[in-house]
C-alpha positions in Angstrom: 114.2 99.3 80.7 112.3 97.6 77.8 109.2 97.5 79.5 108.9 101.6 79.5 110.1 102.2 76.0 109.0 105.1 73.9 108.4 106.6 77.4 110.1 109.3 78.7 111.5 107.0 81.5 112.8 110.5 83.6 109.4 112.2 83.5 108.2 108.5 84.4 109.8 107.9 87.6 109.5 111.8 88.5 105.8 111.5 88.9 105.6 108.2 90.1 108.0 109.3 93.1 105.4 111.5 94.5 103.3 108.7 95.2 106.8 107.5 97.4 106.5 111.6 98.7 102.8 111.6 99.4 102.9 108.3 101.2 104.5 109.0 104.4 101.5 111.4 104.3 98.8 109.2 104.0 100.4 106.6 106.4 101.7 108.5 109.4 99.1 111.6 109.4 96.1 109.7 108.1 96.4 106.6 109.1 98.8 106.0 111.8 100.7 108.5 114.1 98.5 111.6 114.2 95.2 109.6 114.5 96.1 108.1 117.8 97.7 111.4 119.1 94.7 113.6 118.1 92.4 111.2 119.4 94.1 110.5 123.0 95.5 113.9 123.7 94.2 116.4 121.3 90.4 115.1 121.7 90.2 113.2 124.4 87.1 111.1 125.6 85.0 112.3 122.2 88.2 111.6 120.3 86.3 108.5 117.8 83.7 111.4 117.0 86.0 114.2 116.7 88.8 112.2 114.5 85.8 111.0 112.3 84.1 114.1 111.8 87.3 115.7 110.7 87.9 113.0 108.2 84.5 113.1 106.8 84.4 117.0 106.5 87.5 117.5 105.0 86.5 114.5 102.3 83.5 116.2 101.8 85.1 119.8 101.1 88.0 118.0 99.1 85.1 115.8 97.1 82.9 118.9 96.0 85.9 120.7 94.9 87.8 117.9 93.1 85.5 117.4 89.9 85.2 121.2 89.6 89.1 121.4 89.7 89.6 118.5 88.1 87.8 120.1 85.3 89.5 123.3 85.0 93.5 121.6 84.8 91.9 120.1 81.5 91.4 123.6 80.3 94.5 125.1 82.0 98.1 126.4 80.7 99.5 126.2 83.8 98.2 123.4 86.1 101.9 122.2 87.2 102.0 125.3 89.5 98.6 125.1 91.0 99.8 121.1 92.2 102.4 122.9 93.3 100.8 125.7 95.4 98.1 122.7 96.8 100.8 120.7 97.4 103.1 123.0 99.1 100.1 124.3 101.1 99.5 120.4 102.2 103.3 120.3 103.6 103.2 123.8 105.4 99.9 122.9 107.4 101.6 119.0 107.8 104.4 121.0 109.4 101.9 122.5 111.4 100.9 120.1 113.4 103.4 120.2 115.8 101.8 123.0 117.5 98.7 120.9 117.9 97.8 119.5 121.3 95.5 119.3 124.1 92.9 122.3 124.7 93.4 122.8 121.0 90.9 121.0 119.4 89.2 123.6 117.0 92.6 125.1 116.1 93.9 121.5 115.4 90.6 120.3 113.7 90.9 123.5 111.0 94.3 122.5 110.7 94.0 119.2 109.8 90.7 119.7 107.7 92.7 122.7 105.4 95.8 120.6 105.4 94.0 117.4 103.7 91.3 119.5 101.3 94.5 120.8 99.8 95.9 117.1 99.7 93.0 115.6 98.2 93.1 118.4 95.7 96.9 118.1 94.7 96.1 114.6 94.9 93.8 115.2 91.9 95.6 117.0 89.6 98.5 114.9 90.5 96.4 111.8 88.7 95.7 114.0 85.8 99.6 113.6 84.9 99.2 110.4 84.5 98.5 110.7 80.9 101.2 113.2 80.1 103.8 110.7 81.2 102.0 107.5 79.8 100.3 105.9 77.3 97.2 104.6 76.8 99.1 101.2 76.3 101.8 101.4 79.1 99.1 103.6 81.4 98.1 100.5 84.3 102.2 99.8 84.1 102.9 103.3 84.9 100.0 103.8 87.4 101.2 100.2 89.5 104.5 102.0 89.1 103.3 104.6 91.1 101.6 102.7 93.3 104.3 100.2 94.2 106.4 103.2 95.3 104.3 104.5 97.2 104.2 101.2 99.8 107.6 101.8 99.6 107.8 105.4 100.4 105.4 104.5 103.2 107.8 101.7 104.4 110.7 104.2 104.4 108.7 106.9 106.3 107.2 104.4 109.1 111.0 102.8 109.9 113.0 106.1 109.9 110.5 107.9 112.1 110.2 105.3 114.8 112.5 106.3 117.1 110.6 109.6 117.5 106.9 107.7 117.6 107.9 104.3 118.6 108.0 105.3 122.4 104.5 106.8 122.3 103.7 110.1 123.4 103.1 109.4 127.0 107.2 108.7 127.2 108.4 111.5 124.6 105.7 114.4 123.6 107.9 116.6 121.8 109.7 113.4 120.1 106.3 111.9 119.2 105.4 115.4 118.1 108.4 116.3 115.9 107.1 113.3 113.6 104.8 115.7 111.8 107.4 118.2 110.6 109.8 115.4 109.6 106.7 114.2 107.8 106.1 117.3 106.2 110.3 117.5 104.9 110.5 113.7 103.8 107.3 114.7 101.8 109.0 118.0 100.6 112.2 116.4 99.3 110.8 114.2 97.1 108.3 115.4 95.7 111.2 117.9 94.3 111.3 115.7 91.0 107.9 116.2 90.1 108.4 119.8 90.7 111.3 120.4 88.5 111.1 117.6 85.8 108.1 117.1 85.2 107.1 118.6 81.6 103.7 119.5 81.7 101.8 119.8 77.7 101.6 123.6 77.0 98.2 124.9 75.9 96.8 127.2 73.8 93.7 128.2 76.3 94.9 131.7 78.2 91.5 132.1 80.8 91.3 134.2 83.8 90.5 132.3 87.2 87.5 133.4 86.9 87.0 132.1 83.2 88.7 128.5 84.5 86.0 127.8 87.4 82.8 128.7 85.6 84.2 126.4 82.8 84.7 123.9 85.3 81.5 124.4 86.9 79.7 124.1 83.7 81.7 121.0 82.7 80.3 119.3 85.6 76.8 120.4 84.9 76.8 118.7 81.7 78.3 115.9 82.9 75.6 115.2 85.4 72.8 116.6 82.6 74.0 113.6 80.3 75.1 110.9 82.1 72.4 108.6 81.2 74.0 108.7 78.0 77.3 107.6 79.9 76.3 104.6 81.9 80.0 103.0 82.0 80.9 105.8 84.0 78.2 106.3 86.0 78.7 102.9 87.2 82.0 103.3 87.5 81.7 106.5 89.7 79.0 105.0 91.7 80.7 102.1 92.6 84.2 104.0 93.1 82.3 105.9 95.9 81.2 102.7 97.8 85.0 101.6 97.5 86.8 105.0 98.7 84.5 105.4 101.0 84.8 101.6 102.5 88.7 102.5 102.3 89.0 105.5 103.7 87.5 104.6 106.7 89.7 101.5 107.2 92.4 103.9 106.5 91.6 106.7 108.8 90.8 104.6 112.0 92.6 101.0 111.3 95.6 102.2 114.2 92.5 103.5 116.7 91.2 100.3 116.1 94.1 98.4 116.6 95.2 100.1 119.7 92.1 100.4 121.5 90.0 97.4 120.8 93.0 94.8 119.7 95.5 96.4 122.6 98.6 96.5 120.1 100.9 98.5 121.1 102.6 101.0 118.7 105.4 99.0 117.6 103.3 96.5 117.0 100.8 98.5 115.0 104.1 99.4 112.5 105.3 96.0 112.5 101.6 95.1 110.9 101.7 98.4 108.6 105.3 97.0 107.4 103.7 93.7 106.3 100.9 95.1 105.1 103.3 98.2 102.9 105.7 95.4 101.9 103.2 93.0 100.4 101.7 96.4 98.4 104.8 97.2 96.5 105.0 94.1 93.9 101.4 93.8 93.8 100.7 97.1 92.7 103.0 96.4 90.1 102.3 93.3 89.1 98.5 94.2 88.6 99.3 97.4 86.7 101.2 95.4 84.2 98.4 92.9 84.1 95.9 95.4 84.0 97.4 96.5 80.4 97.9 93.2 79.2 94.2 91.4 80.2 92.3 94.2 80.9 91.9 96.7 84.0 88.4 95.0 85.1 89.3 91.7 85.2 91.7 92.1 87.9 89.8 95.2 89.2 
């Protein structure tokens, strides 16, 4: 396509299908199916507390380790394996949560917690691809790209797992359960692309682990040290917080919400989620391309 030349248009839509992978993540364990089943059955009358106590601590753990991470791909040979390992590790433990249930609630909570810190970390290094497959002119394109397919990878997940969720769990536990492993595979196979095609720049740098993290940790150090001599991006951080932190919320308990204080039912939870995926897709898409062609903080 025209729009993506001087790209490498296979590397392209191999990254920007994890974001289809990841999705059915982010929808049905964040978002969706697992929110109202750890919070009626798992937690029970505390489940509100619980559910958001889980979400917070595992965004903490996840937003400590992130910059220090983030901070050592820049300097590593061989970050394509470490997204795999933290990605791999987020589809085991997604997997996992089938054995969750009542009486379990600290079993399930570490579950959960371990299985999103690893998330929001391959989540991370995941973004730092984004300028191996782009450029700096074609990078909001690329980015909506991902984006776009992401509402769709989310669609995809929400309408082939109904049958096994749409019931509830009160009709069908162990079909309402089995959600989370299907979960886990529909994230597995396609994030496969990324795995295999997905050319990441070789470096020179050969550091130990140990070498990696206290380069990391002093990258951040200097960072905060001199950011008065970076106030775009202090803004920009500061005000990124107020926004992921406003969304995550609305993310994390939007199907509590809807189910116990609006009374929808499940099916009619998805049928919003549908609309709500299905007007994402061009958007995303269109903005990215907009974003390179007027400016990112116009239409941010």
């Amino acid at each position: 396509m025209a729009i993506f030349q001087g790209l490498n248009k296979k590397q392209i839509f191999s990254w920007a299908l994890f974001d289809f992978a990841n999705s059915s993540y982010s929808l049905l364990i964040i978002s969706f199916v697992f929110p109202i089943f750890f919070k009626e059955v798992i937690a029970g009358s505390n489940g509100d507390f619980w559910w958001g106590l889980n979400i917070s601590i595992s965004i903490l753990i996840g937003g400590l380790l992130s910059p220090i991470i983030g901070a050592i791909v820049d300097h590593d040979s061989r970050k394509k394996i470490k997204f795999i390992i933290f990605t791999s590790l987020s589809i085991i433990g997604t997997a996992l949560l089938f054995f969750t249930g009542s009486n379990l609630l600290l079993i399930s909570s570490l579950l959960f917690i371990l299985t999103n810190v690893c998330f929001e970390i391959a989540q991370t290094i995941y973004d730092s691809f984004l300028l191996h497959v782009s450029t700096k002119e074609k990078i909001g394109l690329v980015s909506g790209l991902g984006w776009g397919l992401g509402y769709i990878g989310g669609i995809a997940a929400l309408l082939l797992f109904k049958p096994l969720y749409g019931l509830g769990y009160e009709n069908n536990l162990f079909l309402y359960k089995l959600t989370f492993p299907l979960t886990a595979l529909f994230f597995l196979t396609f994030s496969l692309p990324i795995f295999i095609f997905l050319k990441e720049q070789k470096s020179q740098n050969k550091y130990k682990l140990f070498e990696l993290i206290k380069i990391g940790y002093s990258r951040i150090k200097d960072t905060l040290k001199n950011i008065k001599t970076h106030k775009n991006i202090g803004i920009f951080l500061l005000a990124f917080y107020f926004m992921s932190d406003a969304l995550v919320t609305l993310f994390s308990f939007m199907a509590i919400y809807a189910r116990d204080t609006i009374k929808l039912s499940v099916s009619e939870i998805t049928i919003a989620l549908f609309l709500v995926q299905i007007i994402g897709f061009p958007s995303a898409v269109l903005f990215g391309y907009l974003s390179d062609k007027k400016g990112a903080k116009k239409y941010y």
